[in-house]
Backbone bond lengths (Angstrom), bond angles and torsions (degrees), N, CA, C in turn:
res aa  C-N    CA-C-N  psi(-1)  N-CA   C-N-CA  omega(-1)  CA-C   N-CA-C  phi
1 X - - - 1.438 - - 1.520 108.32 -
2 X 1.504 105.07 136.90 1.255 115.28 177.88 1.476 124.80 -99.62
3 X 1.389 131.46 116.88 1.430 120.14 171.24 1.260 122.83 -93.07
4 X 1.540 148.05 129.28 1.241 145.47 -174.59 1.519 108.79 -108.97
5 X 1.518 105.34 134.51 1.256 103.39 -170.96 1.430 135.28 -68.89
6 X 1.640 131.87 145.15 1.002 99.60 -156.29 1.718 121.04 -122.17
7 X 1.439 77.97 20.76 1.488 82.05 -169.09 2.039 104.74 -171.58
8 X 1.180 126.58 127.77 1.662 117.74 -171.68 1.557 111.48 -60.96
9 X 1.486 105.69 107.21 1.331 120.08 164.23 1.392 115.74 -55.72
10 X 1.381 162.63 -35.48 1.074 149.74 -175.19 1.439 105.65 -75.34
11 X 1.270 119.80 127.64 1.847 110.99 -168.16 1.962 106.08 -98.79
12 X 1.334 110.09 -4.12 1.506 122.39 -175.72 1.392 85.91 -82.50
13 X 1.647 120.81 -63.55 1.175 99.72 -158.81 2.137 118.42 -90.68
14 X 1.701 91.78 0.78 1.654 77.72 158.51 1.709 130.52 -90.85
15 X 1.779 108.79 10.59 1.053 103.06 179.57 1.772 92.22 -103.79
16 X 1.052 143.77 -20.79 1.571 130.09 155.64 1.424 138.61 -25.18
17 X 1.135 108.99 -1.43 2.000 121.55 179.23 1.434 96.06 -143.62
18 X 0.870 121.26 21.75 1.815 112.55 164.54 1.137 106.67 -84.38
19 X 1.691 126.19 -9.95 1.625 110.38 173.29 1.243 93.36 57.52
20 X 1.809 151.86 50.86 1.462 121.99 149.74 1.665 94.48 -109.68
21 X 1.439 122.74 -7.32 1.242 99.33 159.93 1.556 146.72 -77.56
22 X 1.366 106.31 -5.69 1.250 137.05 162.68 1.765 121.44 -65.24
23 X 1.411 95.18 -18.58 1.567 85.79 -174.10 1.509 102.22 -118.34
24 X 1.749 108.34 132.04 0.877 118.00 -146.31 2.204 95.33 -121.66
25 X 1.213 98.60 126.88 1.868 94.35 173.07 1.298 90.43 -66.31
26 X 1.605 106.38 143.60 1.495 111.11 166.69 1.401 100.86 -126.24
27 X 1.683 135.42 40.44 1.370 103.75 -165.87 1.460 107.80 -95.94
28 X 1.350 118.99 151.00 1.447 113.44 -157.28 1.747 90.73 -97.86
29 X 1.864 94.26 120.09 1.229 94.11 148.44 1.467 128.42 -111.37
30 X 1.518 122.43 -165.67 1.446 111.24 -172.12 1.752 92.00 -168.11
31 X 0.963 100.36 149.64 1.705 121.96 -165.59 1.219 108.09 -120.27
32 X 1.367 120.80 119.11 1.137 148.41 -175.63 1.360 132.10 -121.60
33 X 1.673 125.45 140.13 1.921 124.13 -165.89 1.464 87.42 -111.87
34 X 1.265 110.41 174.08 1.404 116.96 147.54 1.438 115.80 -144.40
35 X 0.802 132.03 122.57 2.107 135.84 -178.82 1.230 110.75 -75.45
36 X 1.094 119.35 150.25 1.215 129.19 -162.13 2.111 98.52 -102.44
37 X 1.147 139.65 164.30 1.476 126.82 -145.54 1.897 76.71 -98.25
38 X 1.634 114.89 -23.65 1.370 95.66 -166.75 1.703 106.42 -89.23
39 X 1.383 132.51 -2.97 1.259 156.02 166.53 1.527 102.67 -68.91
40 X 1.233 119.91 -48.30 1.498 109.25 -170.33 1.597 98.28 -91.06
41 X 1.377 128.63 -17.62 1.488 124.12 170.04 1.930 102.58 -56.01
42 X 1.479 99.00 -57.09 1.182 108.17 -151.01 1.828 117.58 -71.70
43 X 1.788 95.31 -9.11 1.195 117.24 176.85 1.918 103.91 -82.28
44 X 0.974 97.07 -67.48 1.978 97.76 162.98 0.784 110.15 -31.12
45 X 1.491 132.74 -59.83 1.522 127.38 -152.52 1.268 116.23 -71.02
46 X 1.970 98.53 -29.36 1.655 114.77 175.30 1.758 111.85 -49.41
47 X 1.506 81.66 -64.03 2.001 105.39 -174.93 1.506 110.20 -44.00
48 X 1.484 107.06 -38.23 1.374 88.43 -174.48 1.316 127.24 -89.90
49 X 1.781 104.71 1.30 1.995 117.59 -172.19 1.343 82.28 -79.93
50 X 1.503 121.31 -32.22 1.279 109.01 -138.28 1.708 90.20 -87.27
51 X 0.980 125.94 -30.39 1.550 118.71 177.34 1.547 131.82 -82.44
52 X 1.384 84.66 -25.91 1.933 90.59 173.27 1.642 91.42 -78.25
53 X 1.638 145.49 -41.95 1.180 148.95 -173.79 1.803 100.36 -47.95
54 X 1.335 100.03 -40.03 2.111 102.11 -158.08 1.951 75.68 -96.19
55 X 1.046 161.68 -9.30 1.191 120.13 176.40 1.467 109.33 -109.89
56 X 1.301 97.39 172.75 1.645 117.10 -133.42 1.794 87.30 -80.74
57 X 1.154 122.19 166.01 1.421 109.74 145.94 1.331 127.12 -110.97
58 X 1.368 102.83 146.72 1.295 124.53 -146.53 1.872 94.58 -99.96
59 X 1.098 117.19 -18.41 1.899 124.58 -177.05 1.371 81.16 -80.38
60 X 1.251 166.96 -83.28 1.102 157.52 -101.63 1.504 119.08 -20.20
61 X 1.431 107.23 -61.83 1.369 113.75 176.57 0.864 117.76 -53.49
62 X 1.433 136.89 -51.00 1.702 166.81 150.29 1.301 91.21 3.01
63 X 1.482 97.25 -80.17 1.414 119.41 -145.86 1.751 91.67 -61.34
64 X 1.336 131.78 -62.05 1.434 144.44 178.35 1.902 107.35 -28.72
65 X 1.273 91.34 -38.56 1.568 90.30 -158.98 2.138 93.46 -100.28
66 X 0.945 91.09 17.65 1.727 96.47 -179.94 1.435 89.51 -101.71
67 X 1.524 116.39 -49.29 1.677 114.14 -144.23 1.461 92.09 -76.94
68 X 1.465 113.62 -26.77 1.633 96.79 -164.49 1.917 113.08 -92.69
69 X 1.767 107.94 -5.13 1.041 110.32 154.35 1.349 128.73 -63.56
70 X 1.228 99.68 -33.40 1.822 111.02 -170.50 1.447 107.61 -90.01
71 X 1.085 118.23 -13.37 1.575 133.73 158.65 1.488 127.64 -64.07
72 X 1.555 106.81 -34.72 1.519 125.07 175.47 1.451 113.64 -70.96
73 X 1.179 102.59 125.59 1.667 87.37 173.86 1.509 120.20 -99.43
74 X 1.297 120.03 35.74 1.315 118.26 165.04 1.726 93.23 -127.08
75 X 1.107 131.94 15.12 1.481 111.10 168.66 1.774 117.16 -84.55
76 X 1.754 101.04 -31.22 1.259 102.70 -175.57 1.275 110.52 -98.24
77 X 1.849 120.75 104.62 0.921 130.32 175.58 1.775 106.31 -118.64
78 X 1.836 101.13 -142.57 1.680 83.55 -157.98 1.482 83.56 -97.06
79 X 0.589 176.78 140.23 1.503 162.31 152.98 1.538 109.09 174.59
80 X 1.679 86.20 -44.50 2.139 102.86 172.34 1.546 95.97 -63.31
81 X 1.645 104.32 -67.60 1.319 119.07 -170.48 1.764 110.47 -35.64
82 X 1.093 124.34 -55.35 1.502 133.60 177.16 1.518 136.02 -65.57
83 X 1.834 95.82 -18.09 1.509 140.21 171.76 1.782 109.77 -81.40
84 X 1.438 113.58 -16.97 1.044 123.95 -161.49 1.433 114.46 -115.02
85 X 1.653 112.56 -53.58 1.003 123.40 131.72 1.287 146.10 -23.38
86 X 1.361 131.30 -44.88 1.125 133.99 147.20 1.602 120.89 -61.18
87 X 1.401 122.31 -57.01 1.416 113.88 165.61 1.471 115.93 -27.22
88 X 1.258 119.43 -62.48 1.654 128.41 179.42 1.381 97.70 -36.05
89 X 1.629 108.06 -66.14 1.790 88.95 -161.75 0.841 118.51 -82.34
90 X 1.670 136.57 5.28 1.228 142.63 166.18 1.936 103.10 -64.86
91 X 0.955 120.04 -40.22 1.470 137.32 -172.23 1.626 89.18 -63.17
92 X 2.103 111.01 -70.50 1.474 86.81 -165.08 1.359 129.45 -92.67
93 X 1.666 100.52 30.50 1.325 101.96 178.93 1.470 115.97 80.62
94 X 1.046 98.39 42.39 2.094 101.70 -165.76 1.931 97.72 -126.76
């Protein structure tokens, strides 16, 4: 007696033509943040310490030739003092 087979015994190679490895999900996703309004303040506020911090100063001399006036003790008399004074209230409007 003869038996004929009735069906493919190797189960690796009857799942090889099912074509389900061929089909591929394509649905497009995409990933997204959102900032909060006090996050993007606090991000500015960063950017901008951080750039006035990295550039150079440009008063240098300024500043040098201030400290060693204000160092002298015959530069600050009343005249500066009253010269100075007035600037101020020119500033607050007085």
């Amino acid at each position: 007696m003869m038996i004929d087979r009735v069906g493919a015994i190797n189960l690796v190679q009857q799942g090889k033509n099912t074509g389900w490895n061929n089909q591929v999900n394509r649905t497009a996703q995409t990933d997204s943040i959102t900032l909060s309004s006090e996050a993007l303040e606090k991000s500015e506020l960063y950017r901008a310490t951080e750039l006035v911090s990295s550039a150079a100063d440009m008063r240098a001399d300024r500043i040098a030739e201030l400290k060693k006036k204000i160092n002298d003790p015959s530069y600050i008399n009343e005249a500066i003092i009253n010269a100075t004074a007035d600037k101020i209230m020119e500033v607050f409007g007085l």
